[in-house]
MIPAGU-312602 format. One record per residue (C-alpha): residue in one letter; y, x negated, z negated. Coordinates in steps of 0.05 Angstrom, whole numbers, padded with zeros to 5 digits, always signed. Example, Ala and Ser with C-alpha at 12.3 -4.5 7.8 and 13.67 -1.06 7.14 Angstrom:
REM residues 2
A-00090-00246-00156/S-00021-00273-00143/
REM end
This chain:
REM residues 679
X+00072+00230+00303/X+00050+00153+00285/X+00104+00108+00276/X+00096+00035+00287/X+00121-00029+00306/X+00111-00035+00382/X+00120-00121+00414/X+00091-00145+00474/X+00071-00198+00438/X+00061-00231+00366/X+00117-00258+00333/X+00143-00292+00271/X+00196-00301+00235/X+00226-00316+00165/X+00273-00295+00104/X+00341-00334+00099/X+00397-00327+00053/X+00468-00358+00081/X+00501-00337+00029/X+00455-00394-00024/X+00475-00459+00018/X+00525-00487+00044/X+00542-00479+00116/X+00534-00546+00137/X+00462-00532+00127/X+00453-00468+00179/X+00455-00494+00247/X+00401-00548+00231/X+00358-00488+00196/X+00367-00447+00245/X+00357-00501+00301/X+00286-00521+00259/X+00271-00440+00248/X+00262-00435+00328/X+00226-00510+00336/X+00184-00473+00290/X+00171-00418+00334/X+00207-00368+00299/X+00230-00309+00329/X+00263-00266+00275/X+00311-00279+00205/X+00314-00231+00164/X+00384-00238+00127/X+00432-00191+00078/X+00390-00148+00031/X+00428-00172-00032/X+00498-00195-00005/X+00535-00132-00028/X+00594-00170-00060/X+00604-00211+00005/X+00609-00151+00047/X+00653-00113-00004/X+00684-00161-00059/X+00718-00108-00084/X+00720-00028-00072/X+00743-00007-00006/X+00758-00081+00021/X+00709-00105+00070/X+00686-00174+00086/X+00647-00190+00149/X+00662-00272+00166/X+00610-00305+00128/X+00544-00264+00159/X+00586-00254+00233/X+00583-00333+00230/X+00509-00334+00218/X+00485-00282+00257/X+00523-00324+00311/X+00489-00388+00297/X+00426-00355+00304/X+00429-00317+00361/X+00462-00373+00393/X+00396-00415+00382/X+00356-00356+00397/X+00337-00313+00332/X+00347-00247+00326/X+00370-00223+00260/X+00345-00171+00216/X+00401-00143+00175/X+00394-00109+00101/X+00437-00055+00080/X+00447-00095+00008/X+00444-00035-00036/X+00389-00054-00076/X+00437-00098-00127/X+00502-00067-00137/X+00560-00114-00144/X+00594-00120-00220/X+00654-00084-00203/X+00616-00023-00183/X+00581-00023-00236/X+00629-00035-00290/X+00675+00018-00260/X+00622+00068-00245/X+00573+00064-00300/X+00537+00128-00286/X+00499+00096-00222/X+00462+00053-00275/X+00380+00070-00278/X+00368+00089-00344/X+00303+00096-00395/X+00267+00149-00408/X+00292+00136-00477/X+00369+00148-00459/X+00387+00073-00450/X+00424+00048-00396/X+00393-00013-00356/X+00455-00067-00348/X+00478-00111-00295/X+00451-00178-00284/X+00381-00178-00252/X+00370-00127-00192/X+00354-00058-00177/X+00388-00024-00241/X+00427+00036-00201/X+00396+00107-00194/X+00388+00151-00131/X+00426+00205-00151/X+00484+00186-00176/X+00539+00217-00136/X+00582+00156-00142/X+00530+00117-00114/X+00512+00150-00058/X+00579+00156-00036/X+00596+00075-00040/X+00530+00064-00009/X+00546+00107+00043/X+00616+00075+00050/X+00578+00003+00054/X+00532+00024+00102/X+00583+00055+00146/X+00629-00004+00151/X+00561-00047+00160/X+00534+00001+00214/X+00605-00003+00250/X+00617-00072+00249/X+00538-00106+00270/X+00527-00037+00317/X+00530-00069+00375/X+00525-00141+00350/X+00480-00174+00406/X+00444-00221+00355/X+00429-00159+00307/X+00360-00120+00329/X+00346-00077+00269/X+00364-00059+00200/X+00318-00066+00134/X+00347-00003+00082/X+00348-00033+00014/X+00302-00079-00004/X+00228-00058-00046/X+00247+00011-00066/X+00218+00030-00135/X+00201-00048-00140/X+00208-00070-00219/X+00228+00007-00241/X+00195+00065-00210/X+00216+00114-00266/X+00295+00148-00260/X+00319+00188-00325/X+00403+00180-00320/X+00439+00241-00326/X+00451+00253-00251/X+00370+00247-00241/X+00361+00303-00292/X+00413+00345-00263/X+00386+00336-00191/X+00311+00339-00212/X+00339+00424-00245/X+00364+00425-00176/X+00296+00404-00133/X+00256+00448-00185/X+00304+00501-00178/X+00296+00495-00109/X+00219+00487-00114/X+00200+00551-00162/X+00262+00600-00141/X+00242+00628-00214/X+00239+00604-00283/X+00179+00647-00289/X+00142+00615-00231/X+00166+00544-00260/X+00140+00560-00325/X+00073+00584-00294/X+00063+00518-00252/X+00071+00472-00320/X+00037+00522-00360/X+00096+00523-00411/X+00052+00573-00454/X+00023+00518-00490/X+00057+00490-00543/X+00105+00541-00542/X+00145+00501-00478/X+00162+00560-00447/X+00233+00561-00406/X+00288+00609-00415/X+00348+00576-00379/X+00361+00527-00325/X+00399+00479-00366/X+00337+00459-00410/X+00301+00440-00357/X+00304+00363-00355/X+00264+00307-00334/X+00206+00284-00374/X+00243+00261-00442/X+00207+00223-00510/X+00169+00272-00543/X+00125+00268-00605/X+00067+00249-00603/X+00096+00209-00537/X+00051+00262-00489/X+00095+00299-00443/X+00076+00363-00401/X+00025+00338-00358/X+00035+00383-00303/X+00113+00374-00313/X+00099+00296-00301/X+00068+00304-00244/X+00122+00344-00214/X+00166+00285-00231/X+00130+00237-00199/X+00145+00278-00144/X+00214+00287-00151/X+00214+00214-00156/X+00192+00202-00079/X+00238+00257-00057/X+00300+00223-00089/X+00283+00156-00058/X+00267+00190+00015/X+00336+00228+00008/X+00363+00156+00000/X+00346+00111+00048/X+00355+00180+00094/X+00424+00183+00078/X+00421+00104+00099/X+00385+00112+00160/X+00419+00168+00184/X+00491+00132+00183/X+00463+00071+00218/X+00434+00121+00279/X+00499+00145+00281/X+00526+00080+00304/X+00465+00052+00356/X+00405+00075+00391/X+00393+00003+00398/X+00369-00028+00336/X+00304+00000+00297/X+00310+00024+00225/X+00258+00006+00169/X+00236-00015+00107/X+00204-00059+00061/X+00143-00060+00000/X+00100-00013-00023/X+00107+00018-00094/X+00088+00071-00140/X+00124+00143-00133/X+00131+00140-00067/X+00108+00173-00011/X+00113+00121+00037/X+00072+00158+00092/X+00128+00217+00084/X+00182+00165+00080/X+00160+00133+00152/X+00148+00196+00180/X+00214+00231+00167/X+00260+00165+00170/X+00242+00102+00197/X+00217+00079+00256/X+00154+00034+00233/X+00132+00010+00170/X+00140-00064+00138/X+00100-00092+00077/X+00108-00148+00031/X+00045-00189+00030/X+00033-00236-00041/X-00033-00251-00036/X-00040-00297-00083/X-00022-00251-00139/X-00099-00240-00134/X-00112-00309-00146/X-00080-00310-00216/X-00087-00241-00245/X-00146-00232-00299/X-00211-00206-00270/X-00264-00201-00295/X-00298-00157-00253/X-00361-00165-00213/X-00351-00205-00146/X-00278-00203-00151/X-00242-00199-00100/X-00181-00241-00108/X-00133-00253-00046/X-00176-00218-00009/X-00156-00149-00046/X-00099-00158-00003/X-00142-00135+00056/X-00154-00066+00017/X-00063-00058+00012/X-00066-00077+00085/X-00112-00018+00102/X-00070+00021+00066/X-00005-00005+00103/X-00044+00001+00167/X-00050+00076+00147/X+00023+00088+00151/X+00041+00047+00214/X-00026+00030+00252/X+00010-00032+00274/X+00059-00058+00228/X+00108-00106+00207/X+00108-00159+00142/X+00180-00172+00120/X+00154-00231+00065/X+00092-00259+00072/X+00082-00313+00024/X+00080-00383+00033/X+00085-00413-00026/X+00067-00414-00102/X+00103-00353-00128/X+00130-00340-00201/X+00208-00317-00234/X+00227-00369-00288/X+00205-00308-00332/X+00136-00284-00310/X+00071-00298-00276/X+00065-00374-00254/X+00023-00381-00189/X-00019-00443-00167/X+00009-00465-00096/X-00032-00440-00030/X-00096-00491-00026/X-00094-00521+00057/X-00109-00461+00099/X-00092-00409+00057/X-00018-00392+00079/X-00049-00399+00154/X-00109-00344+00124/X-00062-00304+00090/X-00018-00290+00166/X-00087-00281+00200/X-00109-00235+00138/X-00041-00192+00156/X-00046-00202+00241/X-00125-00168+00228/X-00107-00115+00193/X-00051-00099+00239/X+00009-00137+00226/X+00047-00158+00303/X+00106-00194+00265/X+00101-00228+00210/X+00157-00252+00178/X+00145-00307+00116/X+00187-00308+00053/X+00222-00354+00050/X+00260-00410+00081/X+00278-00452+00033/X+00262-00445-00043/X+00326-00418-00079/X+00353-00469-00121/X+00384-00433-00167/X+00367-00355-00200/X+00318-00314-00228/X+00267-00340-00165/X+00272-00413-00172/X+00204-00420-00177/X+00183-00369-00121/X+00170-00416-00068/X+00188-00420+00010/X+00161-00463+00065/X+00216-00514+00047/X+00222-00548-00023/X+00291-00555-00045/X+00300-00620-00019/X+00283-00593+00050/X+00240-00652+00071/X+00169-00636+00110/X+00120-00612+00062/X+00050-00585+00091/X+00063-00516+00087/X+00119-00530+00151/X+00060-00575+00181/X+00010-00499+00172/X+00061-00451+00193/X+00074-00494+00256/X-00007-00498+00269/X+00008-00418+00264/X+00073-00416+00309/X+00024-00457+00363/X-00030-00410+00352/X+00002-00350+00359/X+00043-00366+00423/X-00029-00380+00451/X-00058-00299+00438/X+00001-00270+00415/X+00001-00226+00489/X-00065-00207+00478/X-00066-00184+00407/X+00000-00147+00400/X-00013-00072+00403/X-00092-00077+00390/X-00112-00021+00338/X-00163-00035+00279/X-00231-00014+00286/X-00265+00033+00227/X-00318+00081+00225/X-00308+00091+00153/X-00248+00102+00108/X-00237+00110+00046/X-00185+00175+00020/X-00124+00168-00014/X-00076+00218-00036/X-00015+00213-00069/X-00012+00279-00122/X-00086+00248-00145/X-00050+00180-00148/X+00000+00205-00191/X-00036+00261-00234/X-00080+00205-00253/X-00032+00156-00282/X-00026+00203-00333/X-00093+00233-00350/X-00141+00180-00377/X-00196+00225-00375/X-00210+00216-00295/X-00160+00174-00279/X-00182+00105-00285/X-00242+00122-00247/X-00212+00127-00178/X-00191+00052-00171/X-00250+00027-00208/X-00295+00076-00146/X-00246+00046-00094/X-00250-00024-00108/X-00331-00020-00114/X-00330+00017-00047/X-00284-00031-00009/X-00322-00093-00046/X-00390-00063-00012/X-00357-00054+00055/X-00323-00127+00049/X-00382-00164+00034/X-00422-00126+00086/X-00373-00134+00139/X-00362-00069+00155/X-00292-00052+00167/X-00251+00006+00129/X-00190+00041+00140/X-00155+00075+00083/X-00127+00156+00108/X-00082+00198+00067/X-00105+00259+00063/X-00047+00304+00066/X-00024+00374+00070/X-00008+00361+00151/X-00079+00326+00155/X-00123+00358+00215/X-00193+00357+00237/X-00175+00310+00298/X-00149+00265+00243/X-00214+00262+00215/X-00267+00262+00272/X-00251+00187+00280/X-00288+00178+00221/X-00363+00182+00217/X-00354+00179+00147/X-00302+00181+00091/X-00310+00165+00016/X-00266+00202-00036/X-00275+00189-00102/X-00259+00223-00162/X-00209+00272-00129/X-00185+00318-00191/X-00131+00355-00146/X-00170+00390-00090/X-00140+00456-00063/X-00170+00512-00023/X-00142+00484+00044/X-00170+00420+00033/X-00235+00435+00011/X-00242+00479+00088/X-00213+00426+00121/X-00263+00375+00088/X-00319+00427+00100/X-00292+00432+00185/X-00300+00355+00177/X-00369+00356+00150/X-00395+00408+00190/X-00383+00384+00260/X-00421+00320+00235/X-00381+00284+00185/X-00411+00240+00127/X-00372+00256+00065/X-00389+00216+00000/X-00355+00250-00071/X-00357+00224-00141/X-00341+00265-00204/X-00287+00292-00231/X-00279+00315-00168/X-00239+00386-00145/X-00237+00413-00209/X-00166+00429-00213/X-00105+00452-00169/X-00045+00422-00135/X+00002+00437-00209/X-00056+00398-00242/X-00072+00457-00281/X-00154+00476-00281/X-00182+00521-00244/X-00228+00569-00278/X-00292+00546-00238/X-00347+00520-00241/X-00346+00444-00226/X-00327+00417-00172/X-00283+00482-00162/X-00275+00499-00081/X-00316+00441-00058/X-00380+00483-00091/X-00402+00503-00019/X-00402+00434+00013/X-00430+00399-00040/X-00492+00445-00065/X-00482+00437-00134/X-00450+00461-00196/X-00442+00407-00257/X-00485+00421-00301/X-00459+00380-00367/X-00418+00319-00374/X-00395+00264-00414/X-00363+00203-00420/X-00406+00138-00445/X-00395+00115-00521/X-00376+00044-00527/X-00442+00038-00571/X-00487+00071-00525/X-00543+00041-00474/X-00515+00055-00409/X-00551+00100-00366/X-00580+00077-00307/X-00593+00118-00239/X-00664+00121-00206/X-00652+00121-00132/X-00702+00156-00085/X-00746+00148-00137/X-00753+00070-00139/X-00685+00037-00142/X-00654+00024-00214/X-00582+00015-00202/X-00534+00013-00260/X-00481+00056-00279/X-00420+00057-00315/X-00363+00099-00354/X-00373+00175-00343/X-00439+00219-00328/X-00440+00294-00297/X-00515+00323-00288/X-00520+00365-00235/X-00541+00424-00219/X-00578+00441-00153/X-00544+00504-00128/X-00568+00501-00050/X-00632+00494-00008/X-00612+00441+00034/X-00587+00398-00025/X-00631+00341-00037/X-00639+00299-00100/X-00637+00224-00081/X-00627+00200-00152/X-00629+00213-00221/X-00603+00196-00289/X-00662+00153-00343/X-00641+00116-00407/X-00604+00167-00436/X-00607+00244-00469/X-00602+00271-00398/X-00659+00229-00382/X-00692+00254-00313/X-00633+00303-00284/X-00598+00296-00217/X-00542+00250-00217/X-00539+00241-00141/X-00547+00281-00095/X-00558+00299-00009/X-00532+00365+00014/X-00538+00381+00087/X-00483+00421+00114/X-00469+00440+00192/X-00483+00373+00226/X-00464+00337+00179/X-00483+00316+00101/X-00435+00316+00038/X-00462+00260-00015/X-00437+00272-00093/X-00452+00223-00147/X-00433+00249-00213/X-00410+00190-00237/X-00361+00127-00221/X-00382+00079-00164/X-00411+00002-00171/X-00419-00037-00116/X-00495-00036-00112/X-00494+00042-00108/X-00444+00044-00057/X-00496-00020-00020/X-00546+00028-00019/X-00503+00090+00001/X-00486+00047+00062/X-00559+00034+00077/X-00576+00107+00077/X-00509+00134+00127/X-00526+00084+00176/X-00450+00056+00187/X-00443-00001+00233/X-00445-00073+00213/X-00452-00106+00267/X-00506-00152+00241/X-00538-00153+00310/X-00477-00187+00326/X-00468-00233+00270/X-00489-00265+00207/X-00440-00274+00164/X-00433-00299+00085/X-00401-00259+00036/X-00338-00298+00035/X-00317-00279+00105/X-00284-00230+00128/X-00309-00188+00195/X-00235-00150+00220/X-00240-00120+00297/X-00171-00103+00342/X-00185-00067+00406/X-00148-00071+00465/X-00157-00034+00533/X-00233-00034+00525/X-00227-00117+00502/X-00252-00127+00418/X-00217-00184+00388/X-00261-00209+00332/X-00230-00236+00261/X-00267-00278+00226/X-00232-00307+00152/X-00275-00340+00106/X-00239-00341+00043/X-00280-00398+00007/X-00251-00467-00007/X-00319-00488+00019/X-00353-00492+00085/X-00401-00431+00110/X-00449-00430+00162/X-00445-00369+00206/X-00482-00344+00271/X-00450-00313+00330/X-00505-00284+00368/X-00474-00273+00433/X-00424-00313+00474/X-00364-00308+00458/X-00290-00348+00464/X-00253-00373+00405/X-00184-00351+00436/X-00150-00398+00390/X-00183-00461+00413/X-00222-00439+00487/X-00283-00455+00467/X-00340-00420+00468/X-00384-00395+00406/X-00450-00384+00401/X-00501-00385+00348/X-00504-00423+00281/X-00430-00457+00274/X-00393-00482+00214/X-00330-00453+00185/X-00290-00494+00147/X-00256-00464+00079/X-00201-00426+00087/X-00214-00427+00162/X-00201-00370+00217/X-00235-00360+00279/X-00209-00301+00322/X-00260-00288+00379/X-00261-00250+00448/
REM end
């Protein structure tokens, strides 16, 4: 069953911390927070001392007096369950519920999110916190819902204290039954690894050379997820206890986490933290980068877990700690692009981050809509052109689903395998990025779909075609279901390294690519990766088309009658032999490239399945974005052009500019960092 955030309308609201100013400043926030058009504060995530200033002695006053303003001037607040920074008396009396290195060194108190999962003493005073919380705001008219935590596995996403080893024995105990079927699944052979008790079995621990058990690793990353589900269950399931009433989530989206699992088995939507201008200061050198507009690819990937979502920060101002990564502030438009770039992709609240800038901490420089000196600024002046704006179509957009006919596959034991193995594993997010470039600057909108072990052909019929790159973990159930997909007319488009080994990592003792042989046509023939001093190889497409390649070569061999060879390899030793091929299969066709994606391969790929991009609706630059919602039969249109610069653009049948009234038609200007959302 989807989970998601369900409104009858769009709303906003914003991130506020009582606890940083003095009280003679909340009733004239909160009285500006709702003559801004806010809706929502979110409130309490990091407050555990001022619940509980010391073990077993509870504190409500200071948060029931602000959830009282608030609700008295008409916001509903979002409460945290603060466990993400344990207070100093926990930790100093309890040091075992300290995260620890791999290494065997304890992280301290002083910054946030040092505890483990497993500690028993932490589970039990977060329970204890949570239960007095979940008792006291349960039926708290001004409280709606409940955030768990704040960011799990945000800043660490790796656990190694003792009580994660012991409970990671326990989940593999429980996992393998036998030490025999343990050591088969981590191929403990090698290297002479092998296990002969339960108590050496441990978490990944320094080795030399620094290369731990591959297949052991991967189970950890597992175990990882597992913890931090158990977790904010153990949360989630307290607060139920208490209300039917208010909604459970929670926020970010990190590594080592199976957030589609997490939403599934305990909350009731999905929320995301949106930074977009991250993009806008991080190195890239890549071609066409993307920038803040990558954000649009972690929205799709949101959008996969909750098809309509929530955002708990969205930025809206120049971020940066007084310790790390300095951004530039939002140029004019961009913190009003950056909501629309979240409301497209799904988003029905969106909640900015934060209120005021903190004036003192680690985040002094991580910047709200108000400067410290709280006087108007422009970014008030753009979130209040927002407000307007979405009071206007807020109605009509809440509970519209995004449009795709295309997606691109994730999957989170390939995610996590390939951390690790540097053979393939760069190659997926290098594939993904060209592939989502190609469908940005074509306009064609993408979804991103997890392809699971509960995944189901109805699932993936609403695609007419999915890309998955580079997918070293493909087992024999997938590779049916992916052929059920193909055959009843499904476009599927592979790259290599692809299903060559099984779901422990370990390799299968096939051919290349392993169970997916059938669907594709082929067998690899030979492979290698490219020498730095090497002339890279280039592909011949349908024998005309030189498009250049990059990183990692497989030649193929043709193993099928209906396979087709649409391109092959020239400027190299394999000069002439089929790097690319067409296999017909059922209804459908299944596409492998046996090497890593660049955006003008995946330009012509599009060209040749025929996906729509609505260009006999528009013409549109590269720099905008084209994002549809759908509504009982009615398209709402996004447009987002995310150049400083004006861009001419044609709208080739009427439409109305639901922001504004007016109507559109034909050539029109866009101003930079502009949004036009059409009906």
């Amino acid at each position: 069953m989807t989970k998601k955030w369900t409104a009858e309308k769009l709303t906003l609201g914003v991130c506020y911390y009582p606890e940083h100013w003095s009280e003679e400043l909340w009733e004239d926030d909160f009285r500006r927070m709702k003559e801004a058009g806010f809706t929502y504060v979110r409130m309490g995530e990091f407050a555990w001392t001022i619940f509980e200033p010391e073990e077993g002695v509870y504190s409500f006053a200071l948060f029931d007096r602000a959830i009282e303003k608030a609700h008295k001037l008409g916001l509903k607040t979002v409460l945290g369950t603060p466990t993400a920074t344990p207070p100093a008396w926990l930790t100093h009396k309890y040091p075992d519920v300290l995260n620890v290195s791999q290494s065997g060194i304890a992280y301290q108190h002083g910054a946030r999110r040092h505890y483990n999962y497993n500690s028993e003493n932490y589970r039990r005073l977060s329970s204890a916190i949570v239960t007095e919380m979940a008792k006291h705001y349960s039926y708290n008219p001004g409280v709606v819902g409940w955030q768990i935590d704040n960011e799990l596995n945000c800043e660490i996403d790796v656990f190694y204290s003792e009580a994660d080893h012991f409970a990671f024995r326990k989940w593999a105990k429980e996992k393998y039954q036998t030490l025999d079927q343990l050591n088969e699944a981590w191929g403990t052979v090698f290297w002479n690894q092998t296990y002969t008790s339960w108590d050496q079995v441990y978490l990944t621990r320094t080795t030399v050379p620094n290369s731990p058990n591959p297949h052991h690793m991967l189970d950890e990353k597992r175990f990882i997820s597992d913890s931090a589900i158990s977790y904010a269950k153990m949360q989630a399931d307290i607060i139920r206890k208490y209300t039917s009433n208010q909604w459970v989530t929670t926020n970010g989206m990190f590594k080592h986490l199976d957030n589609h699992k997490l939403t599934n088995e305990v909350l009731d939507f999905y929320a995301y933290d949106s930074y977009p201008n991250f993009g806008r200061v991080l190195e890239d050198k890549s071609d066409k980068p993307l920038r803040d507009r990558k954000w649009s690819w972690n929205l799709s990937v949101v959008r996969s877990i909750s098809p309509n979502f929530a955002i708990f920060e969205q930025q809206s101002g120049p971020g940066g700690w007084v310790t790390r990564l300095e951004q530039p502030s939002p140029n004019p438009g961009q913190l009003r692009l950056w909501t629309y770039q979240s409301i497209a992709h799904g988003a029905d609240l969106v909640m900015y981050f934060r209120w005021r800038t903190a004036t003192k901490g680690t985040e002094i420089y991580w910047h709200g809509i108000n400067d410290y000196h709280n006087l108007p600024n422009r970014r008030i002046k753009e979130v209040e052109q927002v407000s307007k704006e979405i009071q206007l179509i807020g109605e009509k957009i809440a509970g519209a689903t995004y449009q795709a006919e295309i997606a691109i596959v994730t999957n989170y034991d390939n995610e996590w395998d390939a951390e690790f193995d540097k053979w393939s594993g760069p190659f997926a997010s290098l594939s993904i990025e060209a592939w989502f470039k190609a469908l940005q600057y074509n306009h064609v909108p993408v979804d991103a779909y997890n392809l699971n072990r509960t995944s189901n052909l109805e699932e993936l019929k609403k695609y007419k075609v999915m890309v998955y790159p580079h997918a070293a973990i493909v087992s024999e159930q997938t590779a049916n279901l992916l052929e059920r997909y193909v055959k009843q007319g499904g476009k599927l488009i592979l790259g290599c390294r692809t299903g060559y080994k099984d779901e422990t990592g370990q390799v299968y003792m096939k051919a290349f690519p392993g169970y997916l042989a059938a669907l594709t046509g082929i067998s690899v023939e030979d492979f290698t990766r490219e020498a730095p001093f090497e002339t890279t190889p280039i592909v011949i497409y349908k024998d005309k088309t030189e498009i250049k390649t990059r990183g990692f070569y497989e030649t193929l061999k043709v193993e099928s009658k209906d396979t087709e060879v649409i391109g092959r390899f020239s400027d190299c030793y394999f000069e002439g032999k089929p790097g690319l091929v067409k296999h017909q299969f059922g209804e459908g066709a299944c596409y492998y490239f046996g090497g890593v994606f660049t955006i003008e391969l995946a330009e012509n790929l599009l060209e040749e399945i025929q996906i729509n991009n609505y260009n006999n609706k528009f013409d549109l630059p590269e720099s905008v974005e084209l994002s549809i919602r759908k509504k009982e039969g009615k398209a709402f249109v996004f447009l987002l052009n995310y150049s400083h610069e004006m861009q001419e653009l044609e709208v080739k049948e009427e439409m109305t500019n639901i922001l504004t009234g007016e109507k559109i038609h034909q050539k029109i200007q866009l101003k930079g960092y502009d949004v036009l959302v059409l009906e």
